[in-house]
PATIGU-553463 format. One record per residue (C-alpha): residue in one letter; chain; x, y, z. Coordinates in steps of 0.02 Angstrom, whole numbers, always signed. Example, Ala and Ser with C-alpha at 12.3 -4.5 7.8 and 13.67 -1.06 7.14 Angstrom:
2
ATOM  r  c    east   north      up
ATOM  A  A    +615    -225    +390
ATOM  S  A    +684     -53    +357
% end
This chain:
122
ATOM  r  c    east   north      up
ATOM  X  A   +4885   +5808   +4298
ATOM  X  A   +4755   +5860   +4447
ATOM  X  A   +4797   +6039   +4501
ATOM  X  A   +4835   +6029   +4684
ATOM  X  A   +4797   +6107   +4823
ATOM  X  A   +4898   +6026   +4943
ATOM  X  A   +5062   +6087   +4822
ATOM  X  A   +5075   +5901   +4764
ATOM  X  A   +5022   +5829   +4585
ATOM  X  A   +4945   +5663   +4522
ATOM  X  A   +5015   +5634   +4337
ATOM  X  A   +4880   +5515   +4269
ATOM  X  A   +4983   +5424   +4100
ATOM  X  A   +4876   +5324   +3965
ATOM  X  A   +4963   +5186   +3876
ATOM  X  A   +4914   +5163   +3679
ATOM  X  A   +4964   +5025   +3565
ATOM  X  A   +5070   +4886   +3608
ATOM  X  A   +5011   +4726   +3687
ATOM  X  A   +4963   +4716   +3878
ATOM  X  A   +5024   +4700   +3989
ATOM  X  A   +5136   +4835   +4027
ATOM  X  A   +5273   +4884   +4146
ATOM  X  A   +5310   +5041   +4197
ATOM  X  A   +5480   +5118   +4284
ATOM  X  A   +5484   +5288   +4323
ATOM  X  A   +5651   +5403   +4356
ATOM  X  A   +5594   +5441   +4536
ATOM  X  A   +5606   +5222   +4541
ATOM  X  A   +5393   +5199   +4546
ATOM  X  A   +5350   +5059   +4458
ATOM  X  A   +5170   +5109   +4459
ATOM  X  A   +5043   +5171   +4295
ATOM  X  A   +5013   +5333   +4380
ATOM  X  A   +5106   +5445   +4502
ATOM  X  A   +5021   +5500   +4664
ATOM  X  A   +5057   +5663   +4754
ATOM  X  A   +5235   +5720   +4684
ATOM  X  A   +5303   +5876   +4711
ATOM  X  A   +5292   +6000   +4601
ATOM  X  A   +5437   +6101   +4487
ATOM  X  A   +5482   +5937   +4444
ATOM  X  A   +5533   +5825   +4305
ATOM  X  A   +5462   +5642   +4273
ATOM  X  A   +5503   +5511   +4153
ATOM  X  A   +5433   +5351   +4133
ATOM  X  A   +5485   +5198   +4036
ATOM  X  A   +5339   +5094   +3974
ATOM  X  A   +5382   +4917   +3922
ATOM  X  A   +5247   +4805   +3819
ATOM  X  A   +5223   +4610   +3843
ATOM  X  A   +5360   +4587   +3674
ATOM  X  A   +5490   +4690   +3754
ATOM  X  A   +5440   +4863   +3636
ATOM  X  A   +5500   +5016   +3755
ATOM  X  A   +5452   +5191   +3742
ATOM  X  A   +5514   +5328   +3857
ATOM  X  A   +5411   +5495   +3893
ATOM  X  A   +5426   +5630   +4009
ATOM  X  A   +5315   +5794   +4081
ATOM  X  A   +5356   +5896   +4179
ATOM  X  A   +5246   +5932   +4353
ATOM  X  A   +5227   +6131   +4351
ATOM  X  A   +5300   +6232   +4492
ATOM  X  A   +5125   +6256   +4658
ATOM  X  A   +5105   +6411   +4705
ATOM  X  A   +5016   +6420   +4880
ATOM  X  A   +4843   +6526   +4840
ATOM  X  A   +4854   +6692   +4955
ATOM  X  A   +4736   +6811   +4981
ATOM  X  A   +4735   +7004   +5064
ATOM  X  A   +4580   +7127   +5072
ATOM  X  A   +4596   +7319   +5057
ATOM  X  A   +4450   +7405   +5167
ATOM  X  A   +4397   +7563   +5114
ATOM  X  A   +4255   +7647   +5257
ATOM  X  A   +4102   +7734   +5260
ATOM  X  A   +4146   +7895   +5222
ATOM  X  A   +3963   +7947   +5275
ATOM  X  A   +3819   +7831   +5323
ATOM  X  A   +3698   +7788   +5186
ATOM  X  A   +3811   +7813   +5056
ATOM  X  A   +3882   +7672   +4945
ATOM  X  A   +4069   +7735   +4970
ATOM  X  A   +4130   +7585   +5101
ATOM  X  A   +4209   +7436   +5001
ATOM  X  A   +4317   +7279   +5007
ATOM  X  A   +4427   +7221   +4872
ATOM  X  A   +4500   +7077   +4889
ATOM  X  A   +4660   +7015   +4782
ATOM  X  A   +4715   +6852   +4758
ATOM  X  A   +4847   +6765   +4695
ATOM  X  A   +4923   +6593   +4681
ATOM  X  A   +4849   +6413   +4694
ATOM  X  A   +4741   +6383   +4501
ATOM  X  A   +4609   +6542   +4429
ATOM  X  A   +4466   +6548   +4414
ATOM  X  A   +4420   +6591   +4593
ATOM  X  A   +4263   +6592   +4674
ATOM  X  A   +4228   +6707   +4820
ATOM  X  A   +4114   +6647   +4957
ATOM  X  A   +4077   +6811   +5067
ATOM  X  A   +3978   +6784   +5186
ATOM  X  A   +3836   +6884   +5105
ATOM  X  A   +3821   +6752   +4981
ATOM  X  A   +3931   +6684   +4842
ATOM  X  A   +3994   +6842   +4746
ATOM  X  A   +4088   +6808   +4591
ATOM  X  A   +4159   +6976   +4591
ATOM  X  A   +4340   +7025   +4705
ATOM  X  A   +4248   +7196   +4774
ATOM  X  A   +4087   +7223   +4869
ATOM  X  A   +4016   +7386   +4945
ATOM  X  A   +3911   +7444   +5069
ATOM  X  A   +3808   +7587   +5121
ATOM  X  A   +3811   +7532   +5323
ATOM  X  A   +3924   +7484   +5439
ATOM  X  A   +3939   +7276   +5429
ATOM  X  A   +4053   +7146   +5450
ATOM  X  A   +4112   +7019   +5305
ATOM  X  A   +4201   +6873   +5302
ATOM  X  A   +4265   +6775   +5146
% end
């Protein structure tokens, strides 16, 4: 499966053994090799049948999306030239690792500091 970010999920299935071709007939009534964009927290089975009539059922099931979120905690100055203003940022949701683009430059760290007033973005 291809993690989403839109909170829906491909489920890519590969068929082994039997003779070609194949039919497929999954329990949301696809009839399709693959699924595209399903929701997630959901349950799929599929029934593949060969070209001599041999069936085999399988089923996954699509893990629950959780929507990526993210919130910054600012921290100032407390007096100019010193390295005491910082942002952490916490995030949570959508698929880890994360990568944090500030807009100082690609950071791979959740907290930068400062030792002068500025003004980030990520």
């Amino acid at each position: 499966m291809d993690p989403p970010c839109s909170g829906n999920y491909n489920v890519n299935l590969t068929v082994n053994g039997g003779t070609s071709p194949y039919t497929y007939l999954w329990s949301n009534g696809w009839t399709f090799q693959d699924l595209y964009q399903v929701p997630s927290g959901v349950d799929y089975c599929v029934t593949v049948t060969d070209a001599k009539g041999c069936v085999k059922t399988t089923c996954v099931t699509v893990p629950q999306y959780f929507p990526i979120s993210a919130t910054a905690q600012v921290t100032p100055i407390t007096c100019y030239g010193t390295n005491t203003g910082h942002i952490v940022q916490t995030v949570s949701g959508g698929t880890s690792p994360y990568a944090y683009n500030w807009n100082s430059g690609i950071l791979p760290a959740t907290k930068i500091s400062t030792t002068s007033p500025a003004v980030f973005t990520s």
